[in-house]
N, C-alpha and C positions, 0 to 999 in steps of 0.2 A: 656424491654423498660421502660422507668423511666420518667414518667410526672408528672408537678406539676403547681398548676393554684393558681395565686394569684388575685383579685378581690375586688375592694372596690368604695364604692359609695361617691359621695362629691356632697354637695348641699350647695351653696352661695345666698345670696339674694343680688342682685344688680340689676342698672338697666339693660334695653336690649343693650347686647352689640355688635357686628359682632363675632357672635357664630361663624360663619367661621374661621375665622380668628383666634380669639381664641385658638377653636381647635386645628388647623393646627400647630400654635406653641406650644401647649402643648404636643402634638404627637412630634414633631423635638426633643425636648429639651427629651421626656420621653424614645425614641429609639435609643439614642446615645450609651446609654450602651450595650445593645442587639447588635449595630451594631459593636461596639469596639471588644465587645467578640467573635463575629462571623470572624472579620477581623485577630486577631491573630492566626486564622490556618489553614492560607493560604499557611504556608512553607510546606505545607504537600499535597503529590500528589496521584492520584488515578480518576477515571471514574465515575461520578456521574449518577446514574438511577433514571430520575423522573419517575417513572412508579406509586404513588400515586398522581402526577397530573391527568395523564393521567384515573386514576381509579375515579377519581372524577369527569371529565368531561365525563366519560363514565355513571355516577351515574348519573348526570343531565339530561343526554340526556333520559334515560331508565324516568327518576321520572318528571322533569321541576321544575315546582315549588309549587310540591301541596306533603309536606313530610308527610301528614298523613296517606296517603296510603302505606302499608303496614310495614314493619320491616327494616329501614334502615340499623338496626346494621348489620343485617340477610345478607343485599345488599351487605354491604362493606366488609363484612366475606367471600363471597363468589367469589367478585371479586380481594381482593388480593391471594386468594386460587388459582385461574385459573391464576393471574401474578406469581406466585411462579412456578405453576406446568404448564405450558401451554399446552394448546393442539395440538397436531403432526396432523396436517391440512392430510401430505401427507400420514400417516402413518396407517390408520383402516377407518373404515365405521363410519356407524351413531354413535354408541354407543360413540367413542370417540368424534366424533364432537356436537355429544350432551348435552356433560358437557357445552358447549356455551348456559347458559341452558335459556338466555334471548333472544336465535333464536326461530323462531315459527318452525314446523316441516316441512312445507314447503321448507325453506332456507336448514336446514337440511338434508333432502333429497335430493336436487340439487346442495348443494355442496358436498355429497359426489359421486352424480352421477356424477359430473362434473370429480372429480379426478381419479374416475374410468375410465371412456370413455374417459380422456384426456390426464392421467398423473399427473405427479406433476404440483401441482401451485407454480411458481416462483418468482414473485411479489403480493404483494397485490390489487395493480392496476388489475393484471388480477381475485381478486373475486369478483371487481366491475364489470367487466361483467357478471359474473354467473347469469343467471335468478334467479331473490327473491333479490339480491342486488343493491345497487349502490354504491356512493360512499362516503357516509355518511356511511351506514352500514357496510361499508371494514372498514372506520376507525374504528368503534367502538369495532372491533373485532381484529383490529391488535393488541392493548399489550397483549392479550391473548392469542395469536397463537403461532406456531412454524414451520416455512415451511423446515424444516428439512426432504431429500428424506428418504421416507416411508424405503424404499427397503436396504436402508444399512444402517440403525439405527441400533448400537451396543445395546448389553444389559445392562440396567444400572446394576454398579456393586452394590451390597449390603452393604450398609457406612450406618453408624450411624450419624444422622444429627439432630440438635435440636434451639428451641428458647426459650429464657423468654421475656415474655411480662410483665413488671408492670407499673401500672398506677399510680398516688398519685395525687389527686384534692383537693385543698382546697379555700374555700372562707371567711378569716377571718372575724369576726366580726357578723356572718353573724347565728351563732346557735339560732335555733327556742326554747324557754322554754323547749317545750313540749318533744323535742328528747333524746332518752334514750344513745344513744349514742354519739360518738364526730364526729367532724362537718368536716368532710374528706370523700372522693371518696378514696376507693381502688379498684384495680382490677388488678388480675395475671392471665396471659395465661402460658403456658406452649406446646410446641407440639415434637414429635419427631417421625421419618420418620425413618425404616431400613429395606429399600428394599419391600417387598410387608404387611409389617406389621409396624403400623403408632400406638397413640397413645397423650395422651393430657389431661388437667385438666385447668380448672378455676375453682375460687374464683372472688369473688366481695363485699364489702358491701357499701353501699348506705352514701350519707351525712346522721347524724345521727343515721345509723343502728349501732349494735355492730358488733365485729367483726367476719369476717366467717359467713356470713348471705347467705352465698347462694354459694353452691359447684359442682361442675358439673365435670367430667370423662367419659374417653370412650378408648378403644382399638379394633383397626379396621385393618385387613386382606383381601385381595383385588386378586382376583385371575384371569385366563381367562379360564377354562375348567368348569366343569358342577357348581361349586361352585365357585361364582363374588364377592360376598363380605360377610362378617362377621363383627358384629360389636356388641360389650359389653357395657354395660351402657346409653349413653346419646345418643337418635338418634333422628336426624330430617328424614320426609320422606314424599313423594306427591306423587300422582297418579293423572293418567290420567289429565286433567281442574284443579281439587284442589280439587273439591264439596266433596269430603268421605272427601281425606286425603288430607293435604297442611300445615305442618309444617315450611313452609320457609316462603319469603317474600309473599305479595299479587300483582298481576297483576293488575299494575295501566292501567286504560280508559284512555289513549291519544287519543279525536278526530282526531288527525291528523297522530296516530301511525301509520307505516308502517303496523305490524303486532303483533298482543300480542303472546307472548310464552305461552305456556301451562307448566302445573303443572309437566308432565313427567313422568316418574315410576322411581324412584331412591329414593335410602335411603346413607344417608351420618353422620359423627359424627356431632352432636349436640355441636357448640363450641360459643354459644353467652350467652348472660345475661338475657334474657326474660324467669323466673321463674317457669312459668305454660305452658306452649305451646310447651310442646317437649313428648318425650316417655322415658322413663327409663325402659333398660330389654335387651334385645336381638333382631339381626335381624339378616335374611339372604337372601340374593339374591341368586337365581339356577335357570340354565339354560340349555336347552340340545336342539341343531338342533334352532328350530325358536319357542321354547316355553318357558317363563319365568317366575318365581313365587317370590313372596317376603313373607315369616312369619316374624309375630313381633308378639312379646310380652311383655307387660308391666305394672311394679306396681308404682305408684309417689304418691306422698303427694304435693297439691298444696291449695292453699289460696282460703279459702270463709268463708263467716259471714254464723253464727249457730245463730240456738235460738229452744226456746222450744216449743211445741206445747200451747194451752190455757189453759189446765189440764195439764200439766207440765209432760204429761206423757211422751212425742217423743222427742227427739232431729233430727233439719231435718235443710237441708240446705238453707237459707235463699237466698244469691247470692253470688257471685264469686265476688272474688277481685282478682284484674286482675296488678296490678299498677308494684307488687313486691318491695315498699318500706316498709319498717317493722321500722318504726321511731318512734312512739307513741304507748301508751300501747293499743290503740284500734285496731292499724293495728300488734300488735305483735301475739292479739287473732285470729287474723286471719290464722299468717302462719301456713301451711300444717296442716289444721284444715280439711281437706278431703281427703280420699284415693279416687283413680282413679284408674281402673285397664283395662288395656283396650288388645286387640288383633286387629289383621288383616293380609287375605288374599288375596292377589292380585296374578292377575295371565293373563297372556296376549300371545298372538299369533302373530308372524311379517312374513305374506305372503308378497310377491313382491308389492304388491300396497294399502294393505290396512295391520293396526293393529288395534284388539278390544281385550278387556279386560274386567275384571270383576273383582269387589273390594269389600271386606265386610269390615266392622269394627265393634267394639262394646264395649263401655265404660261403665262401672257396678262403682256405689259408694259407701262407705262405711256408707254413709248417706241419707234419701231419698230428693231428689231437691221438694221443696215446692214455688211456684208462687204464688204471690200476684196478688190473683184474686179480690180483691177490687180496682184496678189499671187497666183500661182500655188498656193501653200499655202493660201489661203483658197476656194480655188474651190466647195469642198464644206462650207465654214463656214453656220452659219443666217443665216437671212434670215428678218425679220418680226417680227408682232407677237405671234404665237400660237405655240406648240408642244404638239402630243397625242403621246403613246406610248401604246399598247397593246401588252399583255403575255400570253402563254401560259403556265403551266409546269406540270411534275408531277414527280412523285417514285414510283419503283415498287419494291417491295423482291418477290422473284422467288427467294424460297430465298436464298442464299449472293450473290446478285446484287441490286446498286441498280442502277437506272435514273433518270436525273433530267436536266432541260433546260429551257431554256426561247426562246422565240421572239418578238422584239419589235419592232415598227415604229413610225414616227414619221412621218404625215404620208402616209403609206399608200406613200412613195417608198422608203425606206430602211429597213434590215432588220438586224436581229443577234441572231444565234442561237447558244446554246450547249447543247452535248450531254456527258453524263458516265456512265461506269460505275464501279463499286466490286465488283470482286470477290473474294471470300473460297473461292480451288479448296481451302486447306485452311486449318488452323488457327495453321500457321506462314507461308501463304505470302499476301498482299494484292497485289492486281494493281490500279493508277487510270488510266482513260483521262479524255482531255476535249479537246472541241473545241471552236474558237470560228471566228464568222466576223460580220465585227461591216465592214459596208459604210462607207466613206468619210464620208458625209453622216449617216451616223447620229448624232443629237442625243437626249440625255435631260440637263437640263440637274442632275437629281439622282439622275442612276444612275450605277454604277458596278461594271460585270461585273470576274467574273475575264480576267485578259491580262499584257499585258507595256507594252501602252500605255495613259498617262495619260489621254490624252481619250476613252477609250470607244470609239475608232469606227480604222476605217482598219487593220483587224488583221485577218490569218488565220495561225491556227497549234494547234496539234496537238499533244500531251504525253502522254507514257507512263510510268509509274513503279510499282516494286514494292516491296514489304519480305519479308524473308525468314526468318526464324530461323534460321539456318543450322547452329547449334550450341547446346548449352547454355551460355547466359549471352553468343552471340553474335550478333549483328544487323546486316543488310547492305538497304543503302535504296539505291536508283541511278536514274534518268529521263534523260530526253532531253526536251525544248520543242522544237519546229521553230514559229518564228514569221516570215511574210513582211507584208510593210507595201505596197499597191498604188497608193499614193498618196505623195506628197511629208507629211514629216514634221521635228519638230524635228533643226538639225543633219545633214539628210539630204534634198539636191533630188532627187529620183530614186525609183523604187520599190527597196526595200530588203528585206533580209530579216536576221533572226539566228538564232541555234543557241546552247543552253546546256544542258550532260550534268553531270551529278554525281553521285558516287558517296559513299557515307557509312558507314563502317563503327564500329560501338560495340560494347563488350567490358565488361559488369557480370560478373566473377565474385561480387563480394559486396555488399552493402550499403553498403559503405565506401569500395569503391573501381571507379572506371569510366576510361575510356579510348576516345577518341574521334578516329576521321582524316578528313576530309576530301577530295577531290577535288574541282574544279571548273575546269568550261572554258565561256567565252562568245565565242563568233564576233558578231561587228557590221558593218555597214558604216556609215560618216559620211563628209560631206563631206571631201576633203581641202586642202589647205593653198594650194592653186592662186591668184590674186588678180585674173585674167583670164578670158574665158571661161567655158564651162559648170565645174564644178568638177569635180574627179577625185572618183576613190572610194579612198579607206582602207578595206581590210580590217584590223579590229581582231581578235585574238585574243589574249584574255587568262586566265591561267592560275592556279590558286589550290590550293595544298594545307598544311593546315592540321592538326597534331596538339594533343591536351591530355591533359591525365592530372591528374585530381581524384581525391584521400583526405582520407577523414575516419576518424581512428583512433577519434570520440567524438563526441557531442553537442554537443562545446563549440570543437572545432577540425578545420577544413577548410583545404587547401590543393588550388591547383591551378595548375599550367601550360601553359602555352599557346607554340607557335609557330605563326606565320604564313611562308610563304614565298609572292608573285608575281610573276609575267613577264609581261610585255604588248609584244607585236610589233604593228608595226614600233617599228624601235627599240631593242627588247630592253632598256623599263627596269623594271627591277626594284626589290620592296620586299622586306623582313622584318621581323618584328616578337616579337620576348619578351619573355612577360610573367609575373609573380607574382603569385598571388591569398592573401590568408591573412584567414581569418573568423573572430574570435575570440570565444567568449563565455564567460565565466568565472564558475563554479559559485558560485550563494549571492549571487548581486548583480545588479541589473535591468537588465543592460549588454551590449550587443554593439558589436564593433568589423572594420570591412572595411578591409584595405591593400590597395593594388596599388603593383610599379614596374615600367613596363614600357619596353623600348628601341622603339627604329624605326629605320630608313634608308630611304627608300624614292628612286627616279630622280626622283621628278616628281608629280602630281596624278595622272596614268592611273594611276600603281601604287600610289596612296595603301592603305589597311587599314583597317578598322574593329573598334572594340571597345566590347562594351557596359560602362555601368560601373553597378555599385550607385548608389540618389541618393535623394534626398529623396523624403519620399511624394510619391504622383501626379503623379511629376517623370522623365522618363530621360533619358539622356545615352548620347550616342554617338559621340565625337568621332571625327572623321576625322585620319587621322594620314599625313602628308606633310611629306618633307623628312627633315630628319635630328637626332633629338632623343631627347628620352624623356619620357616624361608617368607621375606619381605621383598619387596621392592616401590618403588616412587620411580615415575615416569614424566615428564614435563614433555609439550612440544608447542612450538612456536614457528606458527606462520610467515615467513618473509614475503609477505605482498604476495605474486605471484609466481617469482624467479627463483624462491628456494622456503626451504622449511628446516629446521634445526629441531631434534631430539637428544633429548638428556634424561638416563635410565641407570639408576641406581638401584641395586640387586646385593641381601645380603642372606646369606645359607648359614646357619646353626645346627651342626650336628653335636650330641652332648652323646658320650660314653658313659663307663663304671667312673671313671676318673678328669677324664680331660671333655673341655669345649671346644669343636675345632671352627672352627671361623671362614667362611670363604664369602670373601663381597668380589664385587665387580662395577666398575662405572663403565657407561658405553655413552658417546656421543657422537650424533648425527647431523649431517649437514648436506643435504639434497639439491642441486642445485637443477635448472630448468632455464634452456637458452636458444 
């Protein structure tokens, strides 16, 4: 795949003119080319698979609109993985239907019970009956599936199959002084599949990095008798909640989520671009009867600032840099300036109703970690050269009731425990509790529980949420999070607490058409604005409610609408946001096409909006939208038979001031190839 983004900014000083309007024709006149290009090959026939729509509106649903929780790359890595390879619904038990690795174990388990006790599932319609579903949940898992009967699935035969992935980004005009290298986005995938032995490499370097800044491999063997998998080089891998180990994405808090997925036991090849946060070495899964164990072992060089002790006698690690851009000579003395060496045991039991386990880990550095103890926020930072977690967890399914949790410590000082229910009192109605309580000083330098805060640690809080069926064809989802912070945190000297309630109401009467509102309220405290003295406290309260309404009269055409409306006190400044969605794909030709235009206003950066947008394979986009403008794009893609697929994605952002319109477009084109 071959992308390339061109990018530039234009700023006139005139008076205020109908930016609307404006816009909108500079957008007609700038996509004519895009759309001439796309239109000349149309003489050419073949079956178009939007299954990257469908993976991005699976994206939204799992995230909304809050992208800083967790690893998107991680998300979209994992959900084209599951549309390549899909999962045989009718064909094994949990193990296979657990790669659906965004089902809580609950669902899990009841649908494989179901397919036991019932047979094959034949429609998807019938896994929105399954207790733990409806029919929200059936969609989000249908591009994923394969209801292919279990029982007379041939063997697949052993073919050599492969892809190149290359990226090329560039934003002329756009190089920073400071960068040592040239002002492009690269990035190459590579994968190849043969039979039970897989295999794969990326590269990447950064606008301004030099080239080959960052390399990653792996080859993985996949077995079903006492030895499950094998994997060399680059491996991600989670256990139980995430608290020891959780190298994948993080478990976003939706108050109104059906249900959060757990961390899992599974280790898989390491194939994203996040620098520091993987394991380099070996691993293996084994298993024999109902007992299963994972070893890993690993040596990496990853990125942190050094310095010397006061007598210049130590060299000791000052903090981690986390960014992975290596542009400027400051951030160049960064890279792989630490060895990490790390190991872990896990190991677990699956009796008929309950599974527990037990997890160790242990990261050793080649440097000792030194905390800046004259810094009140760092007081309960690590110190030293060694870090252990040890892990608890279990899972109990108890009739119409999950129980699941786990208990973890680090260094035998610090502790963080999370606890969860899943209940199904009826068919229409799902009740999720979950608590967490995750001590100050707790350190896991590659876990990453469910919360509200990014470092894992310095958290307590408590979430309650339900779904309902409340009518035919009507669904009501609503929670409450109460999270308090006992310790000083980003943005915030003081112990702190917040509050976030949402309510969610959806309306399918048909297949064709649904309708969706929102509610949403977040209470925060942050520092306030003070420049003296201890800081005041700002009470934030911010406020979001949100309508759409999506029809598809056909196959071939989709529309949908969207309003945003928010309020965030103090202050009282406000956004909104409309927008137009139109999917078009036209009978007899191997072509689909995505427009949006959408307005904004918003007071400021607090009331900013977010909207996801269609984009290149294993690419999303989510721009934040502040200030007062409107943002378009026209998206084209086209099928090549079955050896490649080409996209073309024109993007054009209008911010308008007191005085000037600033202008920022972008074209991106893609070219996939399959060999």
């Amino acid at each position: 795949m071959t992308s390339v983004v061109l990018s530039r900014q234009i700023g006139t000083s005139c008076g205020p003119p109908d930016f609307l309007r404006v816009t909108f024709s500079k957008l007609y006149k700038r996509i004519s080319a895009t759309f001439l290009f796309v239109l000349i090959t149309t003489f050419c026939n073949g079956q178009v698979v939007n299954i990257a729509n469908e993976i991005t509106e699976a994206a939204e649903m799992l995230f909304e609109d809050d992208p800083g929780q967790g690893s998107l790359e991680i998300l979209f890595d994992q959900l084209h993985d599951l549309a390549e390879n899909p999962v045989r619904i009718n064909s094994a038990g949990e193990s296979e239907i657990a790669r659906l690795f965004f089902l809580n174990e609950f669902q899990v388990q009841s649908l494989a019970e179901y397919v036991r006790s019932s047979g094959n599932i034949l429609s998807v319609y019938e896994i929105a009956a399954v207790p733990g579903f409806d029919r929200r949940s059936a969609e989000l898992i249908l591009p994923f599936i394969d209801l292919s009967p279990g029982d007379t699935r041939a063997a697949d035969p052993v073919r050599f199959r492969s892809s190149l992935i290359s990226n090329f980004i560039i934003s002329p005009g756009e190089k920073e002084p400071a960068d040592t290298g040239l002002p492009f986005r690269l990035l190459t995938k590579y994968r190849f599949t043969a039979g039970r032995l897989s295999g794969g490499f990326t590269t990447e370097k950064d606008k301004g990095e030099k080239m080959f800044d960052f390399l990653s491999g792996h080859l993985a063997w996949s077995g079903k008798g006492f030895m499950r998998k094998i994997i060399i080089g680059d491996i991600s891998s989670s256990f139980g909640q995430g608290l020891c180990i959780n190298t994948g994405f993080r478990t976003y808090l939706s108050p109104a989520a059906a249900a959060f997925p757990s961390s899992g036991n599974r280790i898989r090849p390491f194939t994203s671009t996040d620098e520091n946060n993987f394991f380099r070495g070996a691993a293996v899964h084994l298993a024999y009867r109902k007992a299963e164990m994972i070893l890993l072992a690993s040596h990496n060089l990853i990125d942190a600032a050094t310095a010397f002790s006061e007598d210049s006698s130590k060299l000791f690690t000052e903090t981690f840099y986390k960014s992975g851009i290596h542009n400027t000579l400051s951030s160049i003395e960064k890279k792989d300036a630490l060895a990490e060496t790390s190991a872990a045991i896990c190991s677990w039991y699956n009796a008929r109703h309950i599974k527990a386990g037990i997890c160790w880990s242990g990261s050793w550095f080649s440097l000792p970690v030194r905390a800046d103890l004259s810094d009140p926020g760092s007081l309960y930072e690590f110190s030293g050269s060694r870090n252990d977690v040890v892990a608890l967890h279990y899972s109990s399914m108890l009739g119409r009731i999950l129980l699941y949790g786990e208990l973890a410590m680090n260094d035998l000082n610090n502790y963080a425990m999370v606890q969860g229910a899943v209940l199904r009192p009826s068919d229409r109605l799902g009740v999720n509790v979950l608590l967490r309580n995750y001590s100050p000083g707790f350190t896991s330098f590659h876990g990453n529980g469910p919360g509200t805060s990014s470092s894992g640690s310095n958290e307590k809080g408590i979430l309650g949420a339900f779904t309902f069926e409340a009518a035919k064809h009507l669904f009501i989802s609503a929670g409450c999070d109460l999270s308090s912070y006992p310790w000083l945190r980003y943005r915030t000297g003081f112990p702190s607490s917040s509050r976030r309630t949402e309510i969610r109401i959806r309306y399918v009467p048909s297949e064709n058409l649904s309708a969706d509102l929102v509610c949403d309220m977040k209470y925060s405290m942050i520092n306030g604005d003070g420049t003296t003295g201890l800081p005041e406290i700002d009470h934030i309260l911010n406020r979001l409610i949100r309508g759409q309404l999506k029809y598809s009269p056909g196959d071939k055409f989709t529309l949908a609408t969207r309003i945003d409306f928010r309020i965030v006190n103090p202050g009282r400044s406000t956004g909104m946001m409309m927008l137009q969605d139109l999917v078009y794909r036209p009978a007899g030709v191997p072509l689909s096409f995505w427009f949006r235009y959408c307005i904004f206003n918003t007071g400021g950066w607090d009331s900013r909006l977010y909207a996801w947008e269609n984009d290149l394979l294993y690419s999303f986009s989510i721009p934040a939208l502040s200030g007062r403008g409107s943002r378009s794009y026209i998206m084209a893609e086209w099928e090549i038979g079955k050896i490649a697929e080409m996209r073309v994605k024109y993007a054009l952002t209008s911010i308008r001031d007191m005085y000037n319109i600033i202008e920022k477009d972008e074209l991106k084109v893609q070219l996939r190839l399959r060999f």
